[in-house]
GUVOLUM-667996 format. One record per residue: residue in three letters; x, y, z of N, C-alpha, C in turn. Coordinates in steps of 0.2 Angstrom, whole numbers, plus 5000, padded with zeros to 4 digits. Layout:
N
resn:Ala; nxx:X; nyy:Y; nzz:Z; caxx:X; cayy:Y; cazz:Z; cxx:X; cyy:Y; czz:Z
...
***
This chain:
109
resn:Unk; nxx:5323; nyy:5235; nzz:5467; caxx:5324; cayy:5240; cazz:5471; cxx:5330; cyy:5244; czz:5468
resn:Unk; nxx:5329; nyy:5252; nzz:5467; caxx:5334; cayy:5258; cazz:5466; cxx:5339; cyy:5259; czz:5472
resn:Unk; nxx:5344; nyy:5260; nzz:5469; caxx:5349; cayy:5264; cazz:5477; cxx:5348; cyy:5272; czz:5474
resn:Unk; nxx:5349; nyy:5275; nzz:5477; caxx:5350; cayy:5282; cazz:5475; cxx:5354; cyy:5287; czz:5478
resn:Unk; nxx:5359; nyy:5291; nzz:5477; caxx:5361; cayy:5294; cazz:5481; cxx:5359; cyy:5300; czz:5481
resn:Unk; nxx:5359; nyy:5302; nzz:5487; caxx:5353; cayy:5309; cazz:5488; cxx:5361; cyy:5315; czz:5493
resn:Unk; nxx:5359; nyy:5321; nzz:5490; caxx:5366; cayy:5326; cazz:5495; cxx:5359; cyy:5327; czz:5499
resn:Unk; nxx:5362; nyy:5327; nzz:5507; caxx:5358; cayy:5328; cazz:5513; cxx:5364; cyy:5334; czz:5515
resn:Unk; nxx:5364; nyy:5340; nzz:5514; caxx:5367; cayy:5345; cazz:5519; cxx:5373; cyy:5345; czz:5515
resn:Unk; nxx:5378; nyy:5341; nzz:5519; caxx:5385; cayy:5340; cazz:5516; cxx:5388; cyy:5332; czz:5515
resn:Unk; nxx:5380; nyy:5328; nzz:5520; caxx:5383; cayy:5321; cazz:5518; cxx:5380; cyy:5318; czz:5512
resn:Unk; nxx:5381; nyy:5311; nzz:5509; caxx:5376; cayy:5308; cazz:5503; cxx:5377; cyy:5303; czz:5506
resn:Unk; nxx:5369; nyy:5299; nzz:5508; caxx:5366; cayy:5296; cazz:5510; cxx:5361; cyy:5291; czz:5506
resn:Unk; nxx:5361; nyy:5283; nzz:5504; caxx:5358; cayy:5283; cazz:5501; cxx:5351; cyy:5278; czz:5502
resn:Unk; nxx:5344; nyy:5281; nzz:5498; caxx:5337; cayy:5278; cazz:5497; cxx:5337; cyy:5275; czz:5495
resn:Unk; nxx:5332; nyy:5270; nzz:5498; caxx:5329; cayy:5263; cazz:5494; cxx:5324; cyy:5266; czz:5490
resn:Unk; nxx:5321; nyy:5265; nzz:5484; caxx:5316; cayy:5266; cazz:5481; cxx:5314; cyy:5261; czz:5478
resn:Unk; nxx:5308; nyy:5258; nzz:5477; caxx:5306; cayy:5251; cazz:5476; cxx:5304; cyy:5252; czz:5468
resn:Unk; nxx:5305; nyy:5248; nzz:5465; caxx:5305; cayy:5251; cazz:5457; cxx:5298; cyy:5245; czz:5455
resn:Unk; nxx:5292; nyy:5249; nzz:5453; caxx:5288; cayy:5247; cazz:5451; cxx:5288; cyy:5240; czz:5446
resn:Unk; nxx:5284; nyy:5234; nzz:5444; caxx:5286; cayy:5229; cazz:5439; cxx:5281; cyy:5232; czz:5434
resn:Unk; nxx:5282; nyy:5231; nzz:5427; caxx:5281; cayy:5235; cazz:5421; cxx:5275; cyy:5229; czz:5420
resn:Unk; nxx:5276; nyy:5221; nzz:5422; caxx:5272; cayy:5217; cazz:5420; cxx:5266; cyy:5218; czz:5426
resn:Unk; nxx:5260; nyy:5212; nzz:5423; caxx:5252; cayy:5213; cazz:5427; cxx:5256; cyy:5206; czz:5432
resn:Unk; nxx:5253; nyy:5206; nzz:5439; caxx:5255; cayy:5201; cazz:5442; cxx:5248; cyy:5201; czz:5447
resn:Unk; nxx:5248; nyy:5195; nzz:5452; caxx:5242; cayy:5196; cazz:5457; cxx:5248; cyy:5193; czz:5465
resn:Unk; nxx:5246; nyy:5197; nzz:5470; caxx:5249; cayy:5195; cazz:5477; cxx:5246; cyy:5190; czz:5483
resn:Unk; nxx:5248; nyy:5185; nzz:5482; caxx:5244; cayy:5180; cazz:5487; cxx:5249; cyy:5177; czz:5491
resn:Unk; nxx:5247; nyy:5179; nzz:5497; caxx:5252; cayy:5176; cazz:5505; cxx:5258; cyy:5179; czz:5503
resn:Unk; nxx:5262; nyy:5184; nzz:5500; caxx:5267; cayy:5189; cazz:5500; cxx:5270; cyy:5184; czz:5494
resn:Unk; nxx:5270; nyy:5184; nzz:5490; caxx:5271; cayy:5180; cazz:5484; cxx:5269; cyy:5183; czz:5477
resn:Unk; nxx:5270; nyy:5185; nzz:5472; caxx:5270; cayy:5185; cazz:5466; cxx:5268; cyy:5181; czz:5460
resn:Unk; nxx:5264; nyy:5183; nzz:5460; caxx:5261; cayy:5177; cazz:5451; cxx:5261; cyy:5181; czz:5445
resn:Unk; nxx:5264; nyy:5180; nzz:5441; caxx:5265; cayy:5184; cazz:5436; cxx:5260; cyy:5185; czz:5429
resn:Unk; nxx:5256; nyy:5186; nzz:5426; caxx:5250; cayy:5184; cazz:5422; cxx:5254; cyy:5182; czz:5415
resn:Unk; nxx:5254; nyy:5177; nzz:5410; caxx:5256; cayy:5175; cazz:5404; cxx:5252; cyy:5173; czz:5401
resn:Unk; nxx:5253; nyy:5174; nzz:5392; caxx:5252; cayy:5172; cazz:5387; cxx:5255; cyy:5167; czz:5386
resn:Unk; nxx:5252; nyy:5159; nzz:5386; caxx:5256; cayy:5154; cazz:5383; cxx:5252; cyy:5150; czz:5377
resn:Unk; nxx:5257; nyy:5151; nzz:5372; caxx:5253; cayy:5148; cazz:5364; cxx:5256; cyy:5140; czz:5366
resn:Unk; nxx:5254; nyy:5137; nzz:5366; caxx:5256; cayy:5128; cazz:5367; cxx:5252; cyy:5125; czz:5360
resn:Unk; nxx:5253; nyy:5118; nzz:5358; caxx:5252; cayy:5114; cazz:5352; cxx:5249; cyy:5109; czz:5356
resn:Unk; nxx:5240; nyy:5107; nzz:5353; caxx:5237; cayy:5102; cazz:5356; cxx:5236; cyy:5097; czz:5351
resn:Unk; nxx:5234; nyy:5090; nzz:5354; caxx:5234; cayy:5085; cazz:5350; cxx:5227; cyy:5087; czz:5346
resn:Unk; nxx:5226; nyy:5085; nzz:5341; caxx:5221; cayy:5085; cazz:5337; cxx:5220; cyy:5078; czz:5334
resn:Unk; nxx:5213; nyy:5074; nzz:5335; caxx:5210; cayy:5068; cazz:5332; cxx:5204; cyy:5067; czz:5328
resn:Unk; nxx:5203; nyy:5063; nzz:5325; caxx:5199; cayy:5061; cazz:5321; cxx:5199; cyy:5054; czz:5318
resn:Unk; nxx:5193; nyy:5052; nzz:5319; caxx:5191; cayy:5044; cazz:5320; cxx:5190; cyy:5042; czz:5314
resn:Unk; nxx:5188; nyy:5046; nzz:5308; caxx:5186; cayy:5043; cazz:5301; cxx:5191; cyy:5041; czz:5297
resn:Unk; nxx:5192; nyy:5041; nzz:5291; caxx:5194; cayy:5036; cazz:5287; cxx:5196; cyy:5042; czz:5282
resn:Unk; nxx:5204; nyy:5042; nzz:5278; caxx:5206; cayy:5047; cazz:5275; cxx:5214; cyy:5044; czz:5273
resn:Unk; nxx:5213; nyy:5045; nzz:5265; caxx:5218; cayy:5044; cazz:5262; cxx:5226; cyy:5047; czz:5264
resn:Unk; nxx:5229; nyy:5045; nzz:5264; caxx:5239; cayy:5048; cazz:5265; cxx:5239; cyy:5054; czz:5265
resn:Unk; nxx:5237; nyy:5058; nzz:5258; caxx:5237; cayy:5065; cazz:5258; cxx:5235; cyy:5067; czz:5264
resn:Unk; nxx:5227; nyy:5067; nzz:5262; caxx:5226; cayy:5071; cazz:5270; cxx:5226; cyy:5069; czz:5279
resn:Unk; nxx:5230; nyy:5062; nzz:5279; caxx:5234; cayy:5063; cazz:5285; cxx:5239; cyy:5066; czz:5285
resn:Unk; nxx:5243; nyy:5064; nzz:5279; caxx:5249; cayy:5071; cazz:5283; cxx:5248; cyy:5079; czz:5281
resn:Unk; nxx:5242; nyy:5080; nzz:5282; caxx:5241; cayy:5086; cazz:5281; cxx:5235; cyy:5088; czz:5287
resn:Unk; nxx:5235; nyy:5081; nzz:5290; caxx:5235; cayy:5084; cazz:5298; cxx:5239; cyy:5086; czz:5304
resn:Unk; nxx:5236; nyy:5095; nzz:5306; caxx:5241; cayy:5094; cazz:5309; cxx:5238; cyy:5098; czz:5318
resn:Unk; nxx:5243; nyy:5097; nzz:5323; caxx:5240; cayy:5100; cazz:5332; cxx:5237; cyy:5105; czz:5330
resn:Unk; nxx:5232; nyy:5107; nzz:5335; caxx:5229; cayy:5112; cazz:5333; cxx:5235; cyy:5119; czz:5340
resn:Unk; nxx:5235; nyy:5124; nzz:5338; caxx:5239; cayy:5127; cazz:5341; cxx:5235; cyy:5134; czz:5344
resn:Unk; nxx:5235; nyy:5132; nzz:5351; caxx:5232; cayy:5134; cazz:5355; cxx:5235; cyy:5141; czz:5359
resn:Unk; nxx:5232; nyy:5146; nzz:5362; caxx:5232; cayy:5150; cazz:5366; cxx:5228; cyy:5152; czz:5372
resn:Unk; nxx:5233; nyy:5151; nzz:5379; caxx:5229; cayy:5152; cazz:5385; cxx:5232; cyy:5159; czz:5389
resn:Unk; nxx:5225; nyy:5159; nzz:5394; caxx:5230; cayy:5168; cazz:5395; cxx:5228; cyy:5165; czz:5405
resn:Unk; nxx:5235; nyy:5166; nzz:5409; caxx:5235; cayy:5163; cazz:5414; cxx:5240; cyy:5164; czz:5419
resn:Unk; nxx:5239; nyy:5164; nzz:5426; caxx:5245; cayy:5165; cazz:5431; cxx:5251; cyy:5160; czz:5432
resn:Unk; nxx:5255; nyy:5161; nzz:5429; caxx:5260; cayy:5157; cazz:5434; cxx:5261; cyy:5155; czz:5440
resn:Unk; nxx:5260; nyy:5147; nzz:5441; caxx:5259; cayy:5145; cazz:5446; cxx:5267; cyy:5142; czz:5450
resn:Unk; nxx:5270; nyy:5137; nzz:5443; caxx:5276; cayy:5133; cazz:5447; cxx:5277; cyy:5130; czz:5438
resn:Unk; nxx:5286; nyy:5130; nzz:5438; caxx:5288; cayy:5127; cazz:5432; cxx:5295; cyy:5125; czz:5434
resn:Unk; nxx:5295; nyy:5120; nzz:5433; caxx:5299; cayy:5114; cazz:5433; cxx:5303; cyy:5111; czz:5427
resn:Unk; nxx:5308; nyy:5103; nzz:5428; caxx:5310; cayy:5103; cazz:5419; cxx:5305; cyy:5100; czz:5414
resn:Unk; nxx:5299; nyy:5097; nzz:5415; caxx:5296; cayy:5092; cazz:5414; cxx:5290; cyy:5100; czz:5413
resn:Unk; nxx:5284; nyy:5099; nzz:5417; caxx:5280; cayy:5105; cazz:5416; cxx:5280; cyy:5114; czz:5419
resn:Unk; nxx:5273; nyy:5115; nzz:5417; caxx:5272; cayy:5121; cazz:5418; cxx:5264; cyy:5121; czz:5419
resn:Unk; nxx:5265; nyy:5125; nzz:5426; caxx:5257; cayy:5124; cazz:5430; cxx:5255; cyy:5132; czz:5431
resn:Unk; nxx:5248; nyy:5131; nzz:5429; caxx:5247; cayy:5139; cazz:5427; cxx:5237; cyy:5138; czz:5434
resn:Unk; nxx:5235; nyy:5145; nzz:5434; caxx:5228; cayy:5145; cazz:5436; cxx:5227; cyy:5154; czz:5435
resn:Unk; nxx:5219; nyy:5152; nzz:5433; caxx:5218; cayy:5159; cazz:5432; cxx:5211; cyy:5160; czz:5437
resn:Unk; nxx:5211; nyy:5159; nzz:5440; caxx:5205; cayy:5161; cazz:5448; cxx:5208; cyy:5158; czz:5455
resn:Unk; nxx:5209; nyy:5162; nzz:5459; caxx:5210; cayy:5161; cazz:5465; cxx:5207; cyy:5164; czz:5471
resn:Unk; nxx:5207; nyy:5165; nzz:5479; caxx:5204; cayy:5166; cazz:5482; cxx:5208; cyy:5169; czz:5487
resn:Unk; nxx:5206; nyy:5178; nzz:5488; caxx:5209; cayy:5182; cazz:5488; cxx:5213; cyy:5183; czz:5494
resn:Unk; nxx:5209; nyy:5179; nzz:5500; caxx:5214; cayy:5179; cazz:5507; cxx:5217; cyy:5172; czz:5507
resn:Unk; nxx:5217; nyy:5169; nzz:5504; caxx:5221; cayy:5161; cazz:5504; cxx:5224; cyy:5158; czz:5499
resn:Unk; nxx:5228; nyy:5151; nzz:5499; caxx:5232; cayy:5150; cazz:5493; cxx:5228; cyy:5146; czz:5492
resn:Unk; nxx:5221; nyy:5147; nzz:5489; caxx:5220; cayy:5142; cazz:5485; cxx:5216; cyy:5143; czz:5478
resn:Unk; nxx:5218; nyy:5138; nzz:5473; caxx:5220; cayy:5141; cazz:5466; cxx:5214; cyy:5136; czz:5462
resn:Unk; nxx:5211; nyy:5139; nzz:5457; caxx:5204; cayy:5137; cazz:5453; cxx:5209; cyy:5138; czz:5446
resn:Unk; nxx:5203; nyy:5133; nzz:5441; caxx:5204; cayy:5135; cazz:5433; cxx:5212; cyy:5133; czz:5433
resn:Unk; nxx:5217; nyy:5127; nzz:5434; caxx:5223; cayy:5125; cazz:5434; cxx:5222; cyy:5121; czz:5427
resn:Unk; nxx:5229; nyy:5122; nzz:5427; caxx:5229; cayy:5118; cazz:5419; cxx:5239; cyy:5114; czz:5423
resn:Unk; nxx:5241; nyy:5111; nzz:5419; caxx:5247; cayy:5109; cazz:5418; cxx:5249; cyy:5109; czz:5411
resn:Unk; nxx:5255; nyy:5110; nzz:5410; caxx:5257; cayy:5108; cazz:5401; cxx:5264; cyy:5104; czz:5401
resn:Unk; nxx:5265; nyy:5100; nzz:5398; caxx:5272; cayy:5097; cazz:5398; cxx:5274; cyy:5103; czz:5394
resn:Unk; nxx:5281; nyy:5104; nzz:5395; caxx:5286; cayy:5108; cazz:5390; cxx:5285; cyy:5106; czz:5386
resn:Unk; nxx:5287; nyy:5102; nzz:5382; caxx:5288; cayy:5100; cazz:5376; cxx:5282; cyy:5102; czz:5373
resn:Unk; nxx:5274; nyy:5105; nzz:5375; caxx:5270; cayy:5106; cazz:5371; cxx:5270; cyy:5115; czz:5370
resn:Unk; nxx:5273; nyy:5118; nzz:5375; caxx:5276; cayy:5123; cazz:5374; cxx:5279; cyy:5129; czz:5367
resn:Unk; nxx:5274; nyy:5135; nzz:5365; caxx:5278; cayy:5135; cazz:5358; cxx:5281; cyy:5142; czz:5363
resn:Unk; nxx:5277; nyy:5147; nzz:5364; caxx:5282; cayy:5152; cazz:5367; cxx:5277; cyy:5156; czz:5375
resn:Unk; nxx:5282; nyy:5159; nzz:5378; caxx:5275; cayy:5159; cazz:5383; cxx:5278; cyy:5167; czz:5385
resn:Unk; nxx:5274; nyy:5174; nzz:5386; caxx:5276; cayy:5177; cazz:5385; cxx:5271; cyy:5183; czz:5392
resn:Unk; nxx:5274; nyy:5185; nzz:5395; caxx:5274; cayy:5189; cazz:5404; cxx:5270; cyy:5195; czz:5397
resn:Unk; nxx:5262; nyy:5197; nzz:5401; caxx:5259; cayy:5202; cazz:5399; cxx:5260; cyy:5207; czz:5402
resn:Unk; nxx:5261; nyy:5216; nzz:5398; caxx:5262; cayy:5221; cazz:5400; cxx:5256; cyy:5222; czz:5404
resn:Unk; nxx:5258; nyy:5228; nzz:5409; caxx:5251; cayy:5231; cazz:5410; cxx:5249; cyy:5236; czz:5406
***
């Protein structure tokens, strides 16, 4: 929110002006969810047979999910990207532990 001081006459008087947010977000039960790019690092397996060289030339595969901010904590991060417009309840969840985390990044509008 802006203060502003506005001249009224001879007094100054100040307005709230609500300052728009520059990022995409969605509003459920007067609440805020912010939309984010999170690049995270996934495990990656393979069951066959492979000399030294090319295991340590295995390497997570490095993922990108695009998704609402749901709740984050020190341990994880809970995201979902479908919800139900008059209610709090959330589709398409994921969880991430931090540590899998490379950088997570609030989309413009």
């Amino acid at each position: 929110m802006l203060l502003m001081k506005m001249k009224n006459g001879k007094k100054n008087t100040l307005m709230k002006k609500n300052k728009k947010s520059k990022y995409k977000f969605v509003v459920i039960k007067k609440k805020k969810y912010y939309f984010y790019k999170i690049t995270w690092a996934d495990i990656t397996g393979d069951s066959s047979h492979s000399d030294l060289h090319t295991s340590l030339g295995f390497m997570p595969s490095i993922m990108i999910t695009h998704a609402y901010l749901l709740n984050k904590d020190r341990k994880n991060i809970r995201t979902f990207a479908s919800y139900e417009v008059n209610d709090e309840l959330f589709s398409d969840r994921n969880v991430f532990p931090r540590g899998c985390i490379i950088k997570m990044e609030k989309i413009l509008l």
